[in-house]
C-alpha positions as CSV (number, residue, x, y, z in Angstrom):
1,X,33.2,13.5,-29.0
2,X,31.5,12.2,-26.2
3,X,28.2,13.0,-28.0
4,X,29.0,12.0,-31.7
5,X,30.2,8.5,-29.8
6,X,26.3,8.0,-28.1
7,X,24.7,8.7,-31.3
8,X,26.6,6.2,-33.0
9,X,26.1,3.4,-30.2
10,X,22.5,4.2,-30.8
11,X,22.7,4.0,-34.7
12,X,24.4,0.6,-34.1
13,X,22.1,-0.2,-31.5
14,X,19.0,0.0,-33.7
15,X,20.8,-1.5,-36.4
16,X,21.2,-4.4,-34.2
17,X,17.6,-4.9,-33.4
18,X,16.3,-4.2,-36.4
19,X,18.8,-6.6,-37.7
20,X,17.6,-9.3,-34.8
21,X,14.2,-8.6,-35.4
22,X,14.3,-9.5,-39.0
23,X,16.3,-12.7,-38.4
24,X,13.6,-13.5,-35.8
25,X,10.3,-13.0,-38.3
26,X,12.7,-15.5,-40.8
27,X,13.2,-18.0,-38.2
28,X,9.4,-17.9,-37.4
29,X,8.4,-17.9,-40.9
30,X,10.7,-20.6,-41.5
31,X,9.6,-23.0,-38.4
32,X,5.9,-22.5,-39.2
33,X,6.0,-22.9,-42.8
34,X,4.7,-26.8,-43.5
35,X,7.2,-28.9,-44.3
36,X,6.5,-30.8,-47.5
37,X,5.7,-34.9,-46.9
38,X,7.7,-37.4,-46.9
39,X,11.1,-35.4,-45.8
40,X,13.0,-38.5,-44.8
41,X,12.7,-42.2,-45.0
42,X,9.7,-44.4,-44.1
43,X,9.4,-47.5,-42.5
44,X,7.3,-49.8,-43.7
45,X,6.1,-52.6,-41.0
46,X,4.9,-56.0,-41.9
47,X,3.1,-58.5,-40.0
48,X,5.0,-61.5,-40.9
49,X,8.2,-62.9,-41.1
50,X,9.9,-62.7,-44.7
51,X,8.8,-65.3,-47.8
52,X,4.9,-64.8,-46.8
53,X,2.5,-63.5,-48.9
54,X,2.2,-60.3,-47.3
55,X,6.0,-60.2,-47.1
56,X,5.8,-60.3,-50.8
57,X,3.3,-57.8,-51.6
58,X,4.8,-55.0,-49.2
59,X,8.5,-56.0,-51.0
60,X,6.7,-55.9,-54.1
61,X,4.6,-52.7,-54.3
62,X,6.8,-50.6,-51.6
63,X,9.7,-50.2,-54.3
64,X,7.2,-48.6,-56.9
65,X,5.7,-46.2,-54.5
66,X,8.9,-44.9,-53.8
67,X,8.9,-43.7,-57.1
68,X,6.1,-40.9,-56.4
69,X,6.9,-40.1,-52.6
70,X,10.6,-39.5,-53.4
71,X,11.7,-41.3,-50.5
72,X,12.6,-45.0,-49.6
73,X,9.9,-46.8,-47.9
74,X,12.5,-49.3,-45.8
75,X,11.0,-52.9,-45.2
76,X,10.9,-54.4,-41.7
77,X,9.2,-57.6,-40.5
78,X,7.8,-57.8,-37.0
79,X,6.1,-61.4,-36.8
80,X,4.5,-62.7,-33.9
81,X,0.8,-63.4,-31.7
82,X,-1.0,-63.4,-35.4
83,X,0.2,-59.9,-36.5
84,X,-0.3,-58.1,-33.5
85,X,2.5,-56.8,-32.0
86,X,3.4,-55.1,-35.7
87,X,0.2,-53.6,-35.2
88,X,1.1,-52.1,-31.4
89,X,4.5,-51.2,-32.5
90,X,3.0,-48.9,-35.4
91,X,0.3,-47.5,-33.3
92,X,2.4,-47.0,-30.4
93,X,4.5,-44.3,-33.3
94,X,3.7,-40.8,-33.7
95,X,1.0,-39.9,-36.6
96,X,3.2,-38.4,-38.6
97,X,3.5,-40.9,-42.0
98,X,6.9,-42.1,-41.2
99,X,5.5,-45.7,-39.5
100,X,3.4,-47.6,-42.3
101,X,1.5,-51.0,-41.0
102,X,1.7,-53.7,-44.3
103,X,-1.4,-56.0,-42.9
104,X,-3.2,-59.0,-44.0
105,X,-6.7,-59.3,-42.7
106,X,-6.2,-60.8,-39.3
107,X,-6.7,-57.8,-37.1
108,X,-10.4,-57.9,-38.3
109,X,-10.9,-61.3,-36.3
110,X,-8.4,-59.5,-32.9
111,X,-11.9,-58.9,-31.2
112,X,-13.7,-61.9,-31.7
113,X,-10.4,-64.4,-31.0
114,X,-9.3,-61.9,-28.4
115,X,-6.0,-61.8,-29.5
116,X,-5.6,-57.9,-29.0
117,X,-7.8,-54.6,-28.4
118,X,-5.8,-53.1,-31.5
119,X,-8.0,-53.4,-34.5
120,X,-8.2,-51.7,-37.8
121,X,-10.2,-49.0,-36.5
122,X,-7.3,-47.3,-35.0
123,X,-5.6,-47.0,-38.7
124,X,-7.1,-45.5,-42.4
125,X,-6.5,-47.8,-45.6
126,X,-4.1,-46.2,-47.8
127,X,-4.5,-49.1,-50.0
128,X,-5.9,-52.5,-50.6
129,X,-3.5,-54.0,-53.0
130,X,-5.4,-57.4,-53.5
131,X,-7.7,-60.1,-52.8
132,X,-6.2,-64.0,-52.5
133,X,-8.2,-66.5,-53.4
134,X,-8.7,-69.8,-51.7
135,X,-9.0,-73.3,-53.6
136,X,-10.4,-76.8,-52.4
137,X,-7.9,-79.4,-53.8
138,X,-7.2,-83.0,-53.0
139,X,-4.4,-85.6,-54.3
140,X,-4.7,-86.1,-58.3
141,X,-5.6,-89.6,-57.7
142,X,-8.2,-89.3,-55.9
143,X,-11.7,-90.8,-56.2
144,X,-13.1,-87.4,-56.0
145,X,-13.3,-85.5,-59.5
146,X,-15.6,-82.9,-58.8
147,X,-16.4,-80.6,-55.8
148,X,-20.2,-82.0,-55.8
149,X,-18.4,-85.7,-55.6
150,X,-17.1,-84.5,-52.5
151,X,-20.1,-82.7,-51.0
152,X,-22.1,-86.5,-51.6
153,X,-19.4,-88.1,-49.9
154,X,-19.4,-86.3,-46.8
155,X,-22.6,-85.8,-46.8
156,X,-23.1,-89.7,-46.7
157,X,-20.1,-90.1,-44.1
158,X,-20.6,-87.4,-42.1
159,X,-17.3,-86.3,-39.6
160,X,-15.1,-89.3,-41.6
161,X,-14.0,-87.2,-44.4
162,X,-10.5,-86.0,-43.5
163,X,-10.0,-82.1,-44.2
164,X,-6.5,-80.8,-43.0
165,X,-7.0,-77.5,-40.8
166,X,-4.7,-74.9,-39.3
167,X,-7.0,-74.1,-36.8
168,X,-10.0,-71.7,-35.8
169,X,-10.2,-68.4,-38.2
170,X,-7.4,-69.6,-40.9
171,X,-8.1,-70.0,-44.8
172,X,-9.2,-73.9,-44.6
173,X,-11.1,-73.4,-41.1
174,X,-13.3,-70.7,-42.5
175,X,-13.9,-72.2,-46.3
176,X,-14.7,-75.7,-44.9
177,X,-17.2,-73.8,-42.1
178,X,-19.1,-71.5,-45.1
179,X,-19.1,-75.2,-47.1
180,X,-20.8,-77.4,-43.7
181,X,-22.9,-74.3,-43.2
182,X,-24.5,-74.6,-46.5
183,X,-24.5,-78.0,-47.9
184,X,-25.3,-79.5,-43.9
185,X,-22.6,-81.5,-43.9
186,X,-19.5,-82.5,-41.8
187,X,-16.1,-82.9,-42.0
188,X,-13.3,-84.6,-39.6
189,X,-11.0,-81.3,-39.3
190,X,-7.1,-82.5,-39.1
191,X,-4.5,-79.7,-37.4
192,X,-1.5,-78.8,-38.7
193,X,1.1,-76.3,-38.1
194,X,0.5,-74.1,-41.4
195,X,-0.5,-74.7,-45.1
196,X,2.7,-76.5,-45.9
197,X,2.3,-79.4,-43.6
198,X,-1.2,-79.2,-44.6
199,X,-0.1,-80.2,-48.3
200,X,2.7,-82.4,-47.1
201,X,0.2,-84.5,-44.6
202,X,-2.7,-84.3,-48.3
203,X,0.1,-85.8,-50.6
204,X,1.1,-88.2,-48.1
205,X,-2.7,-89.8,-47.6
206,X,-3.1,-88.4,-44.4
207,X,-6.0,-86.0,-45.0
208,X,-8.6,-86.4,-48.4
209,X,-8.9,-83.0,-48.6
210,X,-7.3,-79.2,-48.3
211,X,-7.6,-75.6,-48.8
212,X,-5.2,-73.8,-49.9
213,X,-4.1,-70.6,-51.5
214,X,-4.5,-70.3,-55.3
215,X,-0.7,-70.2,-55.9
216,X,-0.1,-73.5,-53.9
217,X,-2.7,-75.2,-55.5
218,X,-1.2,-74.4,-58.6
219,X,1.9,-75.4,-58.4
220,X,1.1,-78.5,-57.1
221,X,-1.2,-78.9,-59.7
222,X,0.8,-77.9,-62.5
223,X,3.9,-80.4,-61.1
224,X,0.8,-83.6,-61.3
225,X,0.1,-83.7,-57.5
226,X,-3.3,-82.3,-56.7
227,X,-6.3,-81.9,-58.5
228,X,-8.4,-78.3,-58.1
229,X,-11.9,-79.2,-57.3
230,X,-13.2,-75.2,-56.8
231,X,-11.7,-71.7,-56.6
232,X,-13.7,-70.1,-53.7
233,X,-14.8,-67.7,-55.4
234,X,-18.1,-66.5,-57.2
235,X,-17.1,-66.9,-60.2
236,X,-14.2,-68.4,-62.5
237,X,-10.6,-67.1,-62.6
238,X,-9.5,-66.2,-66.1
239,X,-6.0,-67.5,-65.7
240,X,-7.7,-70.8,-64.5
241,X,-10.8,-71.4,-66.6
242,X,-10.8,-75.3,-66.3
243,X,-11.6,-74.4,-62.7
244,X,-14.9,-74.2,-61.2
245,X,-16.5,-72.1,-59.2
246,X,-17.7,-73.2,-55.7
247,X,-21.1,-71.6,-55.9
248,X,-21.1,-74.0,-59.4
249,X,-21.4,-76.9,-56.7
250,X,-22.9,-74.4,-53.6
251,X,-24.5,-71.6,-55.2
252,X,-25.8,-70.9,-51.3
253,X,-21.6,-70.2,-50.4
254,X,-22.5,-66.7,-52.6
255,X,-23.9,-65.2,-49.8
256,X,-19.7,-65.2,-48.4
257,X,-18.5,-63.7,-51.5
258,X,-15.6,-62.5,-52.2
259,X,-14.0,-63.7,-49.7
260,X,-10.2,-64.3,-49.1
261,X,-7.2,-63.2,-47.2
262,X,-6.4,-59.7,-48.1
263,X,-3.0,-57.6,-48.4
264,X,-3.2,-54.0,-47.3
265,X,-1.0,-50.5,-46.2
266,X,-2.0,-48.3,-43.5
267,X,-1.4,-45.5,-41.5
268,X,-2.4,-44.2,-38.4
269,X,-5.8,-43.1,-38.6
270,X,-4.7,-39.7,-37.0
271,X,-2.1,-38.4,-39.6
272,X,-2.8,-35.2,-41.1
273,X,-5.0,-35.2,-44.2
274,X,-2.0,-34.4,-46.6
275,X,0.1,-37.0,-45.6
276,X,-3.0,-39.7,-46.4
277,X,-3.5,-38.1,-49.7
278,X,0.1,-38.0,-50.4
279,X,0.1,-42.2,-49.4
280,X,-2.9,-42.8,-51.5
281,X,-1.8,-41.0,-54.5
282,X,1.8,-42.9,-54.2
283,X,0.3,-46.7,-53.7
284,X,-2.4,-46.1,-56.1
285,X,0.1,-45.4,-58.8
286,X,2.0,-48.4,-57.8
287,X,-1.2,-50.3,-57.7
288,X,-1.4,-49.7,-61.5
289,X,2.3,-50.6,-62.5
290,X,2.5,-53.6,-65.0
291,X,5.1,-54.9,-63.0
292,X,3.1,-55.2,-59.6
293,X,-0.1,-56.1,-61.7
294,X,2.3,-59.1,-63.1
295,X,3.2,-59.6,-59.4
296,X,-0.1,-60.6,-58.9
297,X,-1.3,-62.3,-61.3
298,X,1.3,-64.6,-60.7
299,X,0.5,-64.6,-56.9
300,X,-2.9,-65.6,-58.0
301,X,-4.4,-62.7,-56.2
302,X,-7.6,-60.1,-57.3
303,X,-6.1,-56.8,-58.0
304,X,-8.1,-54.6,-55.8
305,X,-6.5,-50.8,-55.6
306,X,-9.2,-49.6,-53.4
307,X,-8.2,-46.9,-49.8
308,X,-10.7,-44.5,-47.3
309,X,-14.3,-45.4,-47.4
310,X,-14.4,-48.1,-49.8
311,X,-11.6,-49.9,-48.1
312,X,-13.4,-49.5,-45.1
313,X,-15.9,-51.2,-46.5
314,X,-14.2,-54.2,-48.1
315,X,-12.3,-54.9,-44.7
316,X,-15.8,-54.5,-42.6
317,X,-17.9,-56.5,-44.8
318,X,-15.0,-59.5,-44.5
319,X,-15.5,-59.2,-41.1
320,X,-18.8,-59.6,-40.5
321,X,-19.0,-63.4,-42.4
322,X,-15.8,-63.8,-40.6
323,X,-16.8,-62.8,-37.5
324,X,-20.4,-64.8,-37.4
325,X,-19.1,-67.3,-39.1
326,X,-16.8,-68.2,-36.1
327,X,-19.5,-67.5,-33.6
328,X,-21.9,-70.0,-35.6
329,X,-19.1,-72.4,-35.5
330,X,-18.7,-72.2,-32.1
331,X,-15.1,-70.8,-31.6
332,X,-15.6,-67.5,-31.4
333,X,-14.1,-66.2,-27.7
334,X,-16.2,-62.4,-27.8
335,X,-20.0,-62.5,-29.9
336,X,-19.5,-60.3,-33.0
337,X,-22.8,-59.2,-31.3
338,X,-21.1,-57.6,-28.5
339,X,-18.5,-56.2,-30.2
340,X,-21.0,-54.2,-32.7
341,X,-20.3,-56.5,-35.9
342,X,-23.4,-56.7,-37.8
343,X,-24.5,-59.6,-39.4
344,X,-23.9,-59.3,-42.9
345,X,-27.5,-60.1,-44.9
């Protein structure tokens, strides 16, 4: 008995450890099999507060990519010190895909203004949805009917003509420096809290001049309130084609083109290669959908769809006539020079 009782202990007993052993090699298997991207939700962080223009894009385009990724990409705005702490908060998350940064252009400028040591070096372009474009406009009955009206005028009343500004490295700062740069001219700059007291103070009389994003100009021309001198851009819109041109006035303001803010998703430059391709793949469908391609055209923007190099590109050739152009201005805080931001030829 005694006997017939060991051997069985020792028939369970190897039963047992084969059976632990097998569950063991599963588990293993299991754990180091790679889990398929996305797995859960992703968060998807913007910039600015909600109602901007980049708050729009990201609400705009995140819906559709959800489509491909099979997950919900989950909208949150993080405003504040000119985009910057959306852009800590992201790169202070693991590399893993789950933490998306929606940005506008700013951090390009972070080195030159100082405003952080975060830059978009530290994150790869999954996609750069679009291109705004900037216009010159002033009240409808104004004496001014062309750009090149304008151009004489301060040009013959140099630091008198009023231009309303939001201050050093925003849309009418950087338009009115590429137009003094090139037509040697001057202009009285007039600050203002954003682009809608800057329209406010130009219907009121208070400034001759703005620039402003396509969309506002439009409206406010379509409603009989401004008149569009120039799209700042190299060449005219389709949806506009009673527009000009700036380079039509200043064919020298080419050498800055294209140029305009620019809406963008990225990721932590350190997430695995499959979890990029998965992100690219996703927004660049999205990028393609009549619906978001409507988005923008209504937005006045330049469809773009561009991610990796030739994003990295696009957002480094902005900065260099950013970047210079605020150090020839004289407001740059750090020389592009220093900071290894070539001079763009």
């Amino acid at each position: 008995m005694k006997l017939r009782s060991k051997g069985k202990f020792l028939k369970w007993g190897v039963t047992a450890a084969l059976t632990a052993s097998l569950v063991l090699l599963a588990a293993c298997g299991e754990s180091g099999s790679k889990k398929k991207y996305p797995e859960q939700s992703i968060t998807g962080v913007v910039q600015w507060g909600a109602g901007g223009a980049m708050d729009n894009v990201s609400r705009a385009i995140a819906p559709l990519a959800e489509k491909s990724l099979g997950q919900s990409i989950v909208i949150t705005n993080k405003p504040g010190a000119t985009g910057s702490i959306a852009m800590q908060y992201v790169h202070e998350k693991k590399a893993d895909g789950y933490n998306l940064l929606f940005s506008a252009e700013n951090p390009a400028l972070y080195g030159v203004l100082q405003i952080s040591n975060q830059s978009f070096e530290d994150f790869y372009p999954i996609n750069i949805m679009a291109r705004g474009v900037a216009t010159v406009v002033v009240p409808n009955d104004s004496k001014y009917q062309t750009m090149s009206d304008l151009i004489k005028d301060t040009q013959a009343n140099q630091g008198k003509i009023k231009m309303g500004s939001t201050g050093p490295g925003g849309l009418p700062f950087m338009v009115t420096t590429m137009i003094e740069s090139v037509a040697k001219t001057k202009f009285n700059m007039v600050p203002f809290d954003g682009e809608g007291p800057g329209m406010t103070a130009l219907l009121g009389k208070h400034v001759d001049v703005l620039v402003v994003g396509l969309t506002a100009a439009a409206e406010n021309a379509k409603a009989g309130k401004v008149r569009i001198l120039a799209v700042v851009n190299d060449e005219k819109l389709k949806d506009f084609p009673d527009v000009p041109a700036i380079t039509e006035a200043l064919p020298e303001v080419k050498k800055f083109l294209p140029w305009g803010p620019f809406y963008g998703v990225w990721v932590k430059k350190d997430a695995p290669d499959d979890v990029k391709k998965t992100l690219v793949k996703a927004f660049a469908e999205a990028q393609k959908e009549p619906e978001f391609q409507d988005f923008l055209t209504r937005m006045g923007a330049v469809s773009l769809g561009i991610s990796g190099d030739e994003a990295d590109k696009f957002w480094r050739d902005w900065q260099s006539t950013s970047a210079w152009l605020l150090q020839d201005a004289g407001v740059a805080k750090a020389s592009p020079e220093q900071l290894n931001i070539p001079r763009k030829k």
